[in-house]
Backbone as JSON, one array per atom type, in Angstrom:
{
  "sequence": "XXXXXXXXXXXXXXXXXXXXXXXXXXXXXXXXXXXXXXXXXXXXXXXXXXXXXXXXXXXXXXXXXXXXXXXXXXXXXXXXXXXXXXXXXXXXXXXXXXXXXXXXXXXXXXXXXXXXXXXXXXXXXXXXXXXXXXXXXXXXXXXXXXXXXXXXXXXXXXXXXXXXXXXXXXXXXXXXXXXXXXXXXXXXXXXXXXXXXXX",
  "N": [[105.22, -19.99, 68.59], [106.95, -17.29, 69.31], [106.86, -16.32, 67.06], [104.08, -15.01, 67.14], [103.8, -14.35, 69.33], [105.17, -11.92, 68.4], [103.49, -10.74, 66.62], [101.51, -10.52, 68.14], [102.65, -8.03, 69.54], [103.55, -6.07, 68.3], [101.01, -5.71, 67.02], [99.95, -4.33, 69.07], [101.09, -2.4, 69.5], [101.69, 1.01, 69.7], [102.3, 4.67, 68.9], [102.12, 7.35, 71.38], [101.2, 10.07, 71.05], [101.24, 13.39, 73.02], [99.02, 15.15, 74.14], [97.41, 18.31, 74.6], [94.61, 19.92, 76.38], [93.32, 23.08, 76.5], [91.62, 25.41, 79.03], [88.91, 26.01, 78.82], [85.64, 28.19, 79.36], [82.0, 27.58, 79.27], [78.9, 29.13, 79.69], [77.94, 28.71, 82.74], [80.12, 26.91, 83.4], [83.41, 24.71, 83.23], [85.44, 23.53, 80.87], [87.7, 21.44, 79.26], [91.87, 21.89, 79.92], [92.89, 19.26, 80.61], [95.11, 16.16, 80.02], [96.18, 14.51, 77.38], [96.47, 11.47, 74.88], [97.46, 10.97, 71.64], [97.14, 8.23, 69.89], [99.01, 6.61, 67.73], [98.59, 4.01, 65.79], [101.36, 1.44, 65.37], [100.97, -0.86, 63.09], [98.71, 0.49, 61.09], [97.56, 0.14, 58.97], [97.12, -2.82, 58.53], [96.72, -5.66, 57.29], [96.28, -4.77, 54.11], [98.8, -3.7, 52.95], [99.95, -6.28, 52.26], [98.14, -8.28, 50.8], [97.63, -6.4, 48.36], [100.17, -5.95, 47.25], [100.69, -9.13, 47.27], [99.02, -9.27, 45.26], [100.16, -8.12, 42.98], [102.32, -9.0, 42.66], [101.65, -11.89, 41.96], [100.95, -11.89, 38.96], [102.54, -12.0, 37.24], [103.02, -15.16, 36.99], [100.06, -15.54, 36.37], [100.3, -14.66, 34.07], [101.86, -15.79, 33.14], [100.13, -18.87, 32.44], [98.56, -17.26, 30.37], [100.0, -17.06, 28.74], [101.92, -19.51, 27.65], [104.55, -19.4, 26.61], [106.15, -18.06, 28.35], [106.51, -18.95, 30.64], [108.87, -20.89, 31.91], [110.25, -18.97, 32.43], [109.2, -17.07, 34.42], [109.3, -19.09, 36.51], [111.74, -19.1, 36.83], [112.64, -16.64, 37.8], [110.43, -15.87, 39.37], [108.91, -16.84, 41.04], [108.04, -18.5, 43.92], [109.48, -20.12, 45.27], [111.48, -20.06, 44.15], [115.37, -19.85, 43.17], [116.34, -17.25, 42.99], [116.57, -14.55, 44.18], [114.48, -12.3, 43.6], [111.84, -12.39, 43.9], [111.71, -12.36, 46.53], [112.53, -9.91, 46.73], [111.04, -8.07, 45.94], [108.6, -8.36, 46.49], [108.74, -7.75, 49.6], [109.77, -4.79, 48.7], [107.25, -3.89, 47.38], [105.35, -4.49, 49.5], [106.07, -2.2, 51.8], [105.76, 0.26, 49.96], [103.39, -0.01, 49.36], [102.37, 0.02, 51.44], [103.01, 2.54, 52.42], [101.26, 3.96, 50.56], [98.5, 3.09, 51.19], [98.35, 4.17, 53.84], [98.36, 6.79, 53.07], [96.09, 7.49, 52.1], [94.19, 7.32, 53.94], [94.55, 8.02, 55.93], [94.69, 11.14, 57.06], [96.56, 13.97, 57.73], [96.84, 16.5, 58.1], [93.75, 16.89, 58.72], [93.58, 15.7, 61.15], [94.9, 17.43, 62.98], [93.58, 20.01, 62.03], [91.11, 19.32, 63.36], [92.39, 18.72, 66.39], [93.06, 21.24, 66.54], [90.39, 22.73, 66.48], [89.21, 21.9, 68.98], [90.86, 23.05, 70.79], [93.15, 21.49, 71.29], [96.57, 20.95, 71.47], [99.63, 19.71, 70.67], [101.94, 19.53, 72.48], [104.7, 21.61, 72.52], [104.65, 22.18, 69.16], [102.74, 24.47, 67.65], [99.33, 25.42, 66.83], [97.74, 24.43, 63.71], [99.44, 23.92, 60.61], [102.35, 23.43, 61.85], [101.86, 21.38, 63.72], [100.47, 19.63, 61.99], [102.7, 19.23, 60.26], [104.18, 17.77, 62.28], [102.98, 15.61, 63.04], [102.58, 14.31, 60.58], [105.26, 13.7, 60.36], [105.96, 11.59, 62.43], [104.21, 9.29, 61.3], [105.31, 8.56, 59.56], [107.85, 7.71, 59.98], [106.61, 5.63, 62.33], [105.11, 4.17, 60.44], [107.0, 2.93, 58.74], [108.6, 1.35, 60.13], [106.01, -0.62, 61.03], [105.6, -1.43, 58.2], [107.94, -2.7, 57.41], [107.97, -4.95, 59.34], [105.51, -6.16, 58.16], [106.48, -6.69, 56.21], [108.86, -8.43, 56.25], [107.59, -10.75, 57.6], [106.15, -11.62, 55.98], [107.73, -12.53, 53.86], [109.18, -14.27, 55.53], [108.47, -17.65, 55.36], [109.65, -18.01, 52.45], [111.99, -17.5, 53.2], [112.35, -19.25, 55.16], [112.15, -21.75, 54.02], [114.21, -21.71, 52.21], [116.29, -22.71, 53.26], [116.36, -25.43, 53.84], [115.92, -27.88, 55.6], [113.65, -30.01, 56.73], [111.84, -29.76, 58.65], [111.46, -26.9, 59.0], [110.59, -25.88, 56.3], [108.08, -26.99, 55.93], [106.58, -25.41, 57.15], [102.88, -24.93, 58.87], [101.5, -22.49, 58.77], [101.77, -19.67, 57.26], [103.53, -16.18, 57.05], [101.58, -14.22, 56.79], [99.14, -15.28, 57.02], [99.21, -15.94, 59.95], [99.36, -13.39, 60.76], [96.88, -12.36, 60.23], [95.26, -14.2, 61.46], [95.6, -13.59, 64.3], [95.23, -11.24, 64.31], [92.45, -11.03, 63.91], [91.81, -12.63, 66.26], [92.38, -10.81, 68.27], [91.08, -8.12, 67.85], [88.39, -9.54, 67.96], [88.91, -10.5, 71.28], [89.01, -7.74, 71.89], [86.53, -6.71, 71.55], [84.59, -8.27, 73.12], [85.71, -7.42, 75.6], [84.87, -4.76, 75.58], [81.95, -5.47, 75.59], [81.58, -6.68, 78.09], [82.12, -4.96, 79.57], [80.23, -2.31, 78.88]],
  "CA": [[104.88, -19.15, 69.74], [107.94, -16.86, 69.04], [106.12, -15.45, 66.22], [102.38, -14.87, 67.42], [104.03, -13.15, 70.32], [105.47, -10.95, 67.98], [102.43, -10.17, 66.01], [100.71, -9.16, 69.36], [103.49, -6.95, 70.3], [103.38, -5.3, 66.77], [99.29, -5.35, 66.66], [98.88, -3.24, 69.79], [102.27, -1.13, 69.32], [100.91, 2.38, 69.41], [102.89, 5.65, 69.4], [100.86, 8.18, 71.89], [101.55, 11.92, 71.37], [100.41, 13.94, 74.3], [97.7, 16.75, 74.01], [97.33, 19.03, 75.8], [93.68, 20.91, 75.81], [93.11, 24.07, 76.85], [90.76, 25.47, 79.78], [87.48, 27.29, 78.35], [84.6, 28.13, 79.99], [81.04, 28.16, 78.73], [78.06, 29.26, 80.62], [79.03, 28.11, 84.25], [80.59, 25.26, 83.86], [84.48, 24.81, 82.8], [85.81, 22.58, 80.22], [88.86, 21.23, 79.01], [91.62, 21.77, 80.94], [93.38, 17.88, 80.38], [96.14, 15.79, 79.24], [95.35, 12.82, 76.59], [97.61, 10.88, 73.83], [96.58, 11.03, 70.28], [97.68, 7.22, 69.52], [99.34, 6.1, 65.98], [98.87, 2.85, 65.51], [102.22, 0.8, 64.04], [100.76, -1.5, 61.86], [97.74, 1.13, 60.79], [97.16, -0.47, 57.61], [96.73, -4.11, 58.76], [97.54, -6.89, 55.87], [96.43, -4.95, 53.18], [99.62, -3.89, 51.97], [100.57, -7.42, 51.82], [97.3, -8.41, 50.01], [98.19, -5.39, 47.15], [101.91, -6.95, 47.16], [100.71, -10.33, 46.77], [98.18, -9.46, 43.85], [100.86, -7.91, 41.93], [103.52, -10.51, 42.55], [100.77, -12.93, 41.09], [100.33, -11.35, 37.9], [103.64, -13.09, 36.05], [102.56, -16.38, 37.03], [98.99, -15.8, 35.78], [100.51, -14.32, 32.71], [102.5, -16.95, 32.47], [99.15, -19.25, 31.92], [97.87, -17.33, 29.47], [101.37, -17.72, 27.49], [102.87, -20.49, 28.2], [106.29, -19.64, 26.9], [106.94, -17.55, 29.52], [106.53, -20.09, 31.89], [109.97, -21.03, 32.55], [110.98, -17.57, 32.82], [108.23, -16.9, 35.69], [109.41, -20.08, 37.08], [112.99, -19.26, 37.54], [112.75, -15.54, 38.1], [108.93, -14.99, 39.96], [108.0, -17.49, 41.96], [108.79, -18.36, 45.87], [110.37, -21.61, 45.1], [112.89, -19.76, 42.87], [116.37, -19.85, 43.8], [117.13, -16.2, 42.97], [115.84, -13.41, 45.51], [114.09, -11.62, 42.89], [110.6, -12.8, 44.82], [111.48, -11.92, 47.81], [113.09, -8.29, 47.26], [110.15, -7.18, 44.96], [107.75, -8.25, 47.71], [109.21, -6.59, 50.02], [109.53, -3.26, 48.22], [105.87, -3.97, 47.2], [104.69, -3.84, 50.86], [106.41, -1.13, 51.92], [105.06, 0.92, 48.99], [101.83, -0.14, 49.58], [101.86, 0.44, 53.1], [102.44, 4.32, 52.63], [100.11, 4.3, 49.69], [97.26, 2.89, 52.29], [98.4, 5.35, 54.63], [97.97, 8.31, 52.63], [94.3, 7.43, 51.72], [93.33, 6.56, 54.83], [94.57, 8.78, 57.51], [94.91, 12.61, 56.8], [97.28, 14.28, 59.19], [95.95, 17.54, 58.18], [92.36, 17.01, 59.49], [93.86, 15.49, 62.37], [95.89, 18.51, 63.23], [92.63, 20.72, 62.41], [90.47, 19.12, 64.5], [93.01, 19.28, 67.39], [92.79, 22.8, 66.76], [89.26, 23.09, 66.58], [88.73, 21.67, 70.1], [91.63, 23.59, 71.61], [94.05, 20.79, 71.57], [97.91, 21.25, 71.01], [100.93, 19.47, 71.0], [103.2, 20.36, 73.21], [106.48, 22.24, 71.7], [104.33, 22.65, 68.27], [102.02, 25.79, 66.77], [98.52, 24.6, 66.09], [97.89, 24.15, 62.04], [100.35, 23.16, 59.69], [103.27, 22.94, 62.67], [101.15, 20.17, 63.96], [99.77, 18.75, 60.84], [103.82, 18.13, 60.14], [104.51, 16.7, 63.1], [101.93, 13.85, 63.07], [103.65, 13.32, 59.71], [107.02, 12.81, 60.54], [106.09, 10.55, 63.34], [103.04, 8.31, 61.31], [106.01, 8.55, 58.76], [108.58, 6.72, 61.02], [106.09, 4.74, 62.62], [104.83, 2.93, 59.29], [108.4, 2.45, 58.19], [108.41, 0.31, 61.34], [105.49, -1.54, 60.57], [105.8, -2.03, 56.98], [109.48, -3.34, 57.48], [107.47, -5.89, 59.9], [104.99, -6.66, 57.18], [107.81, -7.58, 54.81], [109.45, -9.97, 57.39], [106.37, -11.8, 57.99], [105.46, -12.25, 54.5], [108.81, -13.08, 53.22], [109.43, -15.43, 56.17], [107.85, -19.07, 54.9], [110.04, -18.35, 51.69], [113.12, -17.71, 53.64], [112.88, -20.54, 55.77], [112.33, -22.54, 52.59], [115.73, -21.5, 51.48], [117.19, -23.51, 54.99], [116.42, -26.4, 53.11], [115.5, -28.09, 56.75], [112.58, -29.94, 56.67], [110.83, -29.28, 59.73], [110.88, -25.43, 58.42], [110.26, -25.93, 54.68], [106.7, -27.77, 56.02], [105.52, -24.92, 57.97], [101.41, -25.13, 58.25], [100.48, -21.03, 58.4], [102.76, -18.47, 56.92], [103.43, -15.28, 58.17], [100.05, -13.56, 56.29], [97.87, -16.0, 57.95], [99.49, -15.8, 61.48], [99.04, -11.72, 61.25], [95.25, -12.01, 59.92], [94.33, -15.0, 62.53], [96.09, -13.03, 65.32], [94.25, -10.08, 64.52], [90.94, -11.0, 64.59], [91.47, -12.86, 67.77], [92.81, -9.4, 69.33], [89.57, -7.67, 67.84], [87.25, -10.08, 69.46], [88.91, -9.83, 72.63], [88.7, -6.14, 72.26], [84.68, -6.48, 71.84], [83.97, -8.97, 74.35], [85.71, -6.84, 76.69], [84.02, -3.8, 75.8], [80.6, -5.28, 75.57], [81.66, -6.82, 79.32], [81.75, -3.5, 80.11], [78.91, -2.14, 79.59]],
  "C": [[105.61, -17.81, 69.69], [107.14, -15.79, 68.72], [104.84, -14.95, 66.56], [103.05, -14.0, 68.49], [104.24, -12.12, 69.54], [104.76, -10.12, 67.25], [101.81, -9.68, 66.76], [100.94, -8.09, 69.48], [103.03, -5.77, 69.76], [102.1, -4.94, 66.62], [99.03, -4.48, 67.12], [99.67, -2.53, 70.07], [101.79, 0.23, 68.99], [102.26, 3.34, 69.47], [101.78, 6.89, 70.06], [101.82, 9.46, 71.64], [100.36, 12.74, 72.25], [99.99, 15.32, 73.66], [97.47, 17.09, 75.07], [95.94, 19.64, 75.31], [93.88, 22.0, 76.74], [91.73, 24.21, 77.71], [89.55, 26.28, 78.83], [85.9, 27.39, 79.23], [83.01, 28.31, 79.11], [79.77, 27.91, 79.75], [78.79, 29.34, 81.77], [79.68, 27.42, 84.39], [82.24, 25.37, 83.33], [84.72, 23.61, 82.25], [87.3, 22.32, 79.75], [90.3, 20.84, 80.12], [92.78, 20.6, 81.2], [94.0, 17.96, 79.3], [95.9, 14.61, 78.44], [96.32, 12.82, 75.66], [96.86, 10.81, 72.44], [97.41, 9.3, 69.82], [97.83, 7.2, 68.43], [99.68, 4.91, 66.17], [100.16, 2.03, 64.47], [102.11, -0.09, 62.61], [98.43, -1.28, 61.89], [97.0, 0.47, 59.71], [96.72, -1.83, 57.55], [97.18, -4.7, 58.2], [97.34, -6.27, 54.86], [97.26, -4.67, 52.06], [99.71, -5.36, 51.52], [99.82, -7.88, 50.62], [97.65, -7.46, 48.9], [99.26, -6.33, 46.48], [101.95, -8.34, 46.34], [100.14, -10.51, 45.12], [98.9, -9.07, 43.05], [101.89, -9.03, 41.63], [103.2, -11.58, 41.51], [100.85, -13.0, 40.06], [101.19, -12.28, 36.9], [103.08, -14.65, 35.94], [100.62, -16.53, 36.48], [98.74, -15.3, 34.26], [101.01, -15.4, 31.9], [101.3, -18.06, 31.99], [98.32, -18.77, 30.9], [98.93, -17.39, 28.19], [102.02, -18.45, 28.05], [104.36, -20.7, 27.49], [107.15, -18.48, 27.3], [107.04, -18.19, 30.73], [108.11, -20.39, 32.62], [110.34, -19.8, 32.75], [110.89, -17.02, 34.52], [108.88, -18.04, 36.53], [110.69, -20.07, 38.0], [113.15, -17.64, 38.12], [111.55, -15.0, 39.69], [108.6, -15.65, 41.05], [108.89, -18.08, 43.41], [109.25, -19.27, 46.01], [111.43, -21.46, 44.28], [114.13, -19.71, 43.52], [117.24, -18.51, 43.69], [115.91, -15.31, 43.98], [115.02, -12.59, 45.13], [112.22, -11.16, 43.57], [110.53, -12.29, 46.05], [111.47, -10.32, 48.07], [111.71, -7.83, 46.65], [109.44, -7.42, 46.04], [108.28, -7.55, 48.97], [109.26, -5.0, 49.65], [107.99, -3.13, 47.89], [104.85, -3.68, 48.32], [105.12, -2.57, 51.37], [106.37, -0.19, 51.24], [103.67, 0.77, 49.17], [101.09, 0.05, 51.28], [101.77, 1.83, 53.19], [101.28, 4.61, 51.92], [98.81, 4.33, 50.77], [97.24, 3.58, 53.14], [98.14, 6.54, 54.11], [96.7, 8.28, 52.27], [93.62, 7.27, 52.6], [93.48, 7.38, 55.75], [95.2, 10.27, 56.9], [95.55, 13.66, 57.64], [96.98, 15.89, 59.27], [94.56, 18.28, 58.61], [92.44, 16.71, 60.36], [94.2, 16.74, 63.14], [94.19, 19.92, 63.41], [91.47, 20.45, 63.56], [90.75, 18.81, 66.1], [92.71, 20.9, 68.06], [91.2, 23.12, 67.3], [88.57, 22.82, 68.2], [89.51, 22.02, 70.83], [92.68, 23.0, 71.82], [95.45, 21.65, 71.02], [98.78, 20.33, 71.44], [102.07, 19.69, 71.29], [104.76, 20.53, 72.52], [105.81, 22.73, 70.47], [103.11, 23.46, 68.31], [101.03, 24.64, 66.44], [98.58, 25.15, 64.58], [99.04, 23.5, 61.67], [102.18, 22.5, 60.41], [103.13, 21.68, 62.89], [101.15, 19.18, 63.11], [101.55, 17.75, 60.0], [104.2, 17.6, 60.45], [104.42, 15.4, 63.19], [102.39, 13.4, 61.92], [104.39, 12.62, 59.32], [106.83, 11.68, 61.17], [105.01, 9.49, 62.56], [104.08, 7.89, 60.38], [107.12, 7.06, 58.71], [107.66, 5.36, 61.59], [105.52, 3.65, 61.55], [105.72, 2.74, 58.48], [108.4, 0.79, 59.27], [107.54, -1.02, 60.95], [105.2, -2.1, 59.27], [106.93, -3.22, 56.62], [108.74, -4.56, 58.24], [106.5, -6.53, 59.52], [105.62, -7.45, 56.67], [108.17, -8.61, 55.2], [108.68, -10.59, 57.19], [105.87, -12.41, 56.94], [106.63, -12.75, 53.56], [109.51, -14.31, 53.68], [109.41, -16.67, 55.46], [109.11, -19.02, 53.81], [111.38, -18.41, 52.25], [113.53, -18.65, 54.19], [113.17, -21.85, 54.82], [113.67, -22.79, 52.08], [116.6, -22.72, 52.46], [117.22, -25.07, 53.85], [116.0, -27.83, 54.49], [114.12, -28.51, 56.51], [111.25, -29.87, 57.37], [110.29, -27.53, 59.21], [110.36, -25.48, 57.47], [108.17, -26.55, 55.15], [105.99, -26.95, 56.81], [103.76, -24.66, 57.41], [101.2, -23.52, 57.85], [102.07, -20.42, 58.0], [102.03, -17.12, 57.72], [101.87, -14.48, 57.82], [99.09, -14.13, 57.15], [97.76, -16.04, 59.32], [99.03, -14.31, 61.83], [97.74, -11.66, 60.93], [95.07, -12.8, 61.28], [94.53, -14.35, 64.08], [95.25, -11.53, 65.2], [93.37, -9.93, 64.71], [90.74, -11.78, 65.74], [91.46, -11.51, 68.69], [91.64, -8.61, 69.44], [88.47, -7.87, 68.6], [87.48, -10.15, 70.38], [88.33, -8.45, 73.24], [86.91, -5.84, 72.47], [84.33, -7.31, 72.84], [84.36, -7.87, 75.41], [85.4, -5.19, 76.89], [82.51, -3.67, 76.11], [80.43, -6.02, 77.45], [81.04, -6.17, 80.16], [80.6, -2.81, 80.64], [78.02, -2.69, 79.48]]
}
């Protein structure tokens, strides 16, 4: 329960930066004018750093099958039943590498920033263009440090508890990957039922 709370928390953890638009008039009518949040989602990227992470992790152990005398090597060095940390730290650095990677392909803080501009928006204290466009940087920057670091946890968990040697932990049914996918697409379909509620 602990954990699933914490994947909620983390799912719908936003950072809002406030916009400001500007008044303009066209024809008769007046537009703009208003205050609104440009949200950055913390965990933007979803699982598929982890998924990346995991497929590389894999690779020794499916190397190791096609030579089998690397097998013990993989065995004592690679794999999540190993007794050195080697598994855990590389996964770890693996998500959190793959979480900016997915961030930089995916969200462009420069077209964000222009199309602020383009509709009059601004963020208050910063210069529209490239003022802007660094801003939303720093902060999507920070913010997916956050949720990458909370990737890692979650996916390193199962092996850590493993380590306890405890066998109520060592037997857990879902690891943390499967708790942050099944928790997500419940949150999703909430989110559509209660939009299609709506209207």
């Amino acid at each position: 329960l602990a954990i699933i709370t914490l994947i909620v928390f983390f799912s719908n953890s936003e950072r809002r930066l406030n916009v400001q638009y500007a008044k303009r008039q066209v024809g008769r009518k007046m537009y703009g004018g208003m205050n609104t949040t440009l949200p950055i989602k913390v965990l933007m990227s979803g699982v598929m750093p982890i998924i990346f992470a995991n497929a590389i992790v894999m690779m020794p152990a499916t190397l190791a099958l096609i030579f089998p005398s690397w097998k013990n090597g993989v065995e004592t060095y690679f794999s999540a039943s190993s007794e050195y940390p080697f598994y855990v730290i590389i996964t770890f650095i693996l998500i959190v590498a793959f979480a900016y990677f997915y961030l930089s392909i995916s969200f462009n803080t420069v077209e964000v920033a222009n199309n602020l501009k383009k509709n009059g928006g601004t963020i208050l204290g910063y210069r529209p263009g490239k003022p802007t466009a660094d801003y939303i940087k720093k902060v999507v920057n920070r913010v997916t440090l956050m949720g990458s670091i909370f990737l890692s946890f979650m996916a390193i968990l199962p092996v850590m508890l493993s380590w306890t040697g405890h066998p109520a932990l060592t037997t857990m049914v879902f690891g943390g990957t499967s708790l942050i996918i099944v928790v997500s697409v419940a949150l999703e379909t909430s989110r559509q039922l209660e939009s299609e509620i709506m209207m």
